[in-house]
C-alpha positions in Angstrom: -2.2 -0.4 -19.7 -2.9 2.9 -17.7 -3.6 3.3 -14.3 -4.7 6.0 -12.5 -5.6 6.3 -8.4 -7.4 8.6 -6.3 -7.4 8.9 -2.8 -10.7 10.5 -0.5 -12.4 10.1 2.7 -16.5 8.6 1.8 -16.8 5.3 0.2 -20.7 5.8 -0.3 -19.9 9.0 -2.8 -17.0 6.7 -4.6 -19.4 3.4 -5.0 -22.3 5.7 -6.2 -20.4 7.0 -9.0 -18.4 3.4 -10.0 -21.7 1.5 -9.9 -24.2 4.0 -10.8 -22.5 4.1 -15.0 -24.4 2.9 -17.7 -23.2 -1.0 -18.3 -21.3 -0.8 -14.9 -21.1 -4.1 -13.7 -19.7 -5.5 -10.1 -17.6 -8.6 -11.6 -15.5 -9.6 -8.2 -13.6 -8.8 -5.3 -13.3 -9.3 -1.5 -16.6 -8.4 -0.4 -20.5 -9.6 -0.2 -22.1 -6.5 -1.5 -23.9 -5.7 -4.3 -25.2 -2.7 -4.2 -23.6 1.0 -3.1 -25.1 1.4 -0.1 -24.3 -2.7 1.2 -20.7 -1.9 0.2 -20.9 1.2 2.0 -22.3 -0.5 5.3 -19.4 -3.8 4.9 -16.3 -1.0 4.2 -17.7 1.0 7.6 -17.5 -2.0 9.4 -13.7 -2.2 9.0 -13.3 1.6 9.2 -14.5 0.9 13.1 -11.0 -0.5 13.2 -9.5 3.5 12.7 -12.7 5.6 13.4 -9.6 8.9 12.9 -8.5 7.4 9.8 -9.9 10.7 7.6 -8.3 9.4 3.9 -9.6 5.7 4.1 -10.7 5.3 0.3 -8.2 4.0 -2.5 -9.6 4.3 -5.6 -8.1 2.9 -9.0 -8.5 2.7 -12.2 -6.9 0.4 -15.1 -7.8 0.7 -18.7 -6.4 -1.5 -21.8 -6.6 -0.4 -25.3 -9.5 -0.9 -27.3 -7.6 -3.8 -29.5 -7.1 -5.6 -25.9 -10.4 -6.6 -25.1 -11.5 -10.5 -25.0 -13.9 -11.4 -27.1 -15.3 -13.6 -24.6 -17.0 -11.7 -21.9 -16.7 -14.2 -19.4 -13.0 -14.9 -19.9 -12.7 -11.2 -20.2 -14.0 -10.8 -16.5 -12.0 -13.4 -15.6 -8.4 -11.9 -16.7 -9.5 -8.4 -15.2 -10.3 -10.3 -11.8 -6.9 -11.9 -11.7 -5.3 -8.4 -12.9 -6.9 -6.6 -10.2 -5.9 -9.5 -7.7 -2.3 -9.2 -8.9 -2.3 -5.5 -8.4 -3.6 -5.2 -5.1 -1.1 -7.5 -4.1 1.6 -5.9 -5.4 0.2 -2.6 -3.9 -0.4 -4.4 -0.3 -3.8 -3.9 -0.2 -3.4 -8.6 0.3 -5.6 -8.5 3.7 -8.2 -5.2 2.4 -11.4 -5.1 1.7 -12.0 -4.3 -2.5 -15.0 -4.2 -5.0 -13.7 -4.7 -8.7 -16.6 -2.4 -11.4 -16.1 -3.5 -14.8 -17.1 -0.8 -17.0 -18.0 -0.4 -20.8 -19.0 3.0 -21.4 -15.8 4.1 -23.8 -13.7 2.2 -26.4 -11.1 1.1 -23.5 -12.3 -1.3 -21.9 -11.1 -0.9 -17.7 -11.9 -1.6 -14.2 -12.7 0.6 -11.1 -11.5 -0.9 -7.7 -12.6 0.8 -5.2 -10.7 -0.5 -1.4 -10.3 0.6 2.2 -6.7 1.3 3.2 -7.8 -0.4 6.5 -6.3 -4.0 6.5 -8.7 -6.2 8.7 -6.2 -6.4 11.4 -6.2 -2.8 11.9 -3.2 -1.9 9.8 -3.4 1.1 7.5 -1.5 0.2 3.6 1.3 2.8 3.5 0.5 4.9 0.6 4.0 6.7 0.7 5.5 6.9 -3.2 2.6 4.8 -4.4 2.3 6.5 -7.6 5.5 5.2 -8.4 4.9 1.7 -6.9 1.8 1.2 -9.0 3.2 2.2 -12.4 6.2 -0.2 -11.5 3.3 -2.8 -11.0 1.6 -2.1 -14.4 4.4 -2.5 -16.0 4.9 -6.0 -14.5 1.4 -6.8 -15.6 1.7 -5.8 -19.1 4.6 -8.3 -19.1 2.4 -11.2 -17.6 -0.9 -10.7 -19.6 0.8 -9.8 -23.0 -0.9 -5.9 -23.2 0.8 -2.9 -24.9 2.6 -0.8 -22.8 2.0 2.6 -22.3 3.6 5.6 -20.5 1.7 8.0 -18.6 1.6 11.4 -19.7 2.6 12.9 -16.3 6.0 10.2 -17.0 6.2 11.9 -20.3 6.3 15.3 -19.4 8.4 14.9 -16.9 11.5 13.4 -18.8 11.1 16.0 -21.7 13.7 17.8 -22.2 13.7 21.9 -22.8 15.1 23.6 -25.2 17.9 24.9 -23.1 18.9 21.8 -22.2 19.1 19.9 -25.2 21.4 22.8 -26.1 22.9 22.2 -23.4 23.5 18.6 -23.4 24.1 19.0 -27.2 27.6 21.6 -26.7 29.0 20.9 -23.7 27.6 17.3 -22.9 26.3 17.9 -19.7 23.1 17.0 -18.6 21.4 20.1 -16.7 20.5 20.3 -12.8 16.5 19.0 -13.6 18.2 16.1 -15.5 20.2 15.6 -12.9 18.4 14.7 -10.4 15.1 13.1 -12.1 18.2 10.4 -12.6 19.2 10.6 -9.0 15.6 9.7 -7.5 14.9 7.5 -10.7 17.9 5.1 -8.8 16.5 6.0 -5.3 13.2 4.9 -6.4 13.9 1.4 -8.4 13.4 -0.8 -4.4 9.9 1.1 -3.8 11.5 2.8 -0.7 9.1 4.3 2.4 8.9 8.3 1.9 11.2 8.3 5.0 13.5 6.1 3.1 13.0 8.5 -0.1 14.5 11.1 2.0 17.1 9.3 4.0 18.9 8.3 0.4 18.7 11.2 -1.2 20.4 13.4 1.9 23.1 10.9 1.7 23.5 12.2 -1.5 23.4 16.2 -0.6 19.8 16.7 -1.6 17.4 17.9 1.1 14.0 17.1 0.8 11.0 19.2 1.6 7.1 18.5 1.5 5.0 21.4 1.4 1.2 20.4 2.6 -2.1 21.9 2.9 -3.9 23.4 5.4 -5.7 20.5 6.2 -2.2 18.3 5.7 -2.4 16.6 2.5 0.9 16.9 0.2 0.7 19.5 -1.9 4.6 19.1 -3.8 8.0 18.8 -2.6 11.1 20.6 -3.0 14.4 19.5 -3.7 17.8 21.5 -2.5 21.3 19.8 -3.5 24.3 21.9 -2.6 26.0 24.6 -5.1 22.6 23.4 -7.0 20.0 26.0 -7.6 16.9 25.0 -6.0 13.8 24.0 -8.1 10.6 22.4 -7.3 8.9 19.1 -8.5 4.9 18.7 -7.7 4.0 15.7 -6.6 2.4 13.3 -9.3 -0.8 11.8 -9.6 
């Protein structure tokens, strides 16, 4: 299963698009709505409870292979509901408002659920390392529901090796600096940690952290500094 997640500010623009696909269908969730614009009015009620809450949308999207499908539309729906349940859960989004949008306009058959970050108590879901939470998730649920696993491409790239360092690895048997530490924050990164946490564990182990942002504050990347290390620079996934 692959997931993907966006994050944005207008829910009306988000619903527009997830309902307005050929074959999209609104197959569950939290809410009464049916249409855009009452989803739109139910998610502004709760956004009353942070009116300065600028990134309020969280928007995901989790697709199974073609071969996955249920033949049975109805029990179809049924497992996606409990997937998407099982995943905003895992993801903290238990006390959040959420519209699941079944669609069926490509061979992979997948779900939109579009949510407010706002919990109805007022909280806000911490969305610190949440890429990384959610593909932890996924993987659970491809254990639970029997569906093929599959890695992400940004995962992927980001293990493959270079050239220079398979040569590396290959005469002198040691793994290079990149290597290194995508091992490091790999065991950092296995308990889900808080960003603050992120960077607490990895100073204790001599790297220093540093998160480059926008002008308008949003993470842009983040740099990692070890000492006698040479100092490199991993974007931020997602």
């Amino acid at each position: 299963m692959i997931g993907k997640q966006i994050k944005g500010t207008g829910f009306r623009g988000c619903l527009n698009y997830v309902l307005g696909k050929k074959d999209a269908a609104l197959i569950g969730g939290t809410m009464c709505g049916q249409t855009p614009e009452e989803l739109a009015t139910e998610f502004a009620i709760a956004r009353q409870l942070r009116p300065n809450l600028k990134v309020a949308v969280f928007h995901a999207t989790l697709s199974v292979d073609s071969t996955e499908k249920l033949e049975d539309s109805e029990e179809n729906d049924q497992r996606w509901l409990a997937i998407a349940a099982n995943y905003m859960k895992a993801m903290e989004f238990d006390n959040n408002q959420y519209a699941v949008v079944k669609h069926s306009d490509t061979e992979h058959d997948h779900i939109h659920i579009v949510a407010s970050r706002i919990c109805l108590d007022g909280g806000v879901v911490d969305d610190s390392w949440d890429y990384y939470k959610s593909q932890e998730t996924i993987r659970q649920l491809e254990r639970n529901y029997n569906l093929e696993t599959v890695t992400p491409s940004w995962e992927t790239d980001k293990r493959a090796q270079t050239t220079g360092e398979h040569r590396q690895l290959k005469s002198k048997g040691n793994k290079s600096v990149r290597v290194q530490l995508q091992d490091l924050i790999d065991e950092v990164t296995q308990d889900n940690p808080s960003m603050p946490e992120f960077v607490e564990q990895l100073q204790q182990q001599g790297v220093e952290v540093q998160v480059t942002r926008t002008g308008i504050g949003f993470s842009k990347g983040i740099s990692y500094i070890q000492f006698r290390w040479s100092r490199f620079k991993w974007h931020s996934v997602g």
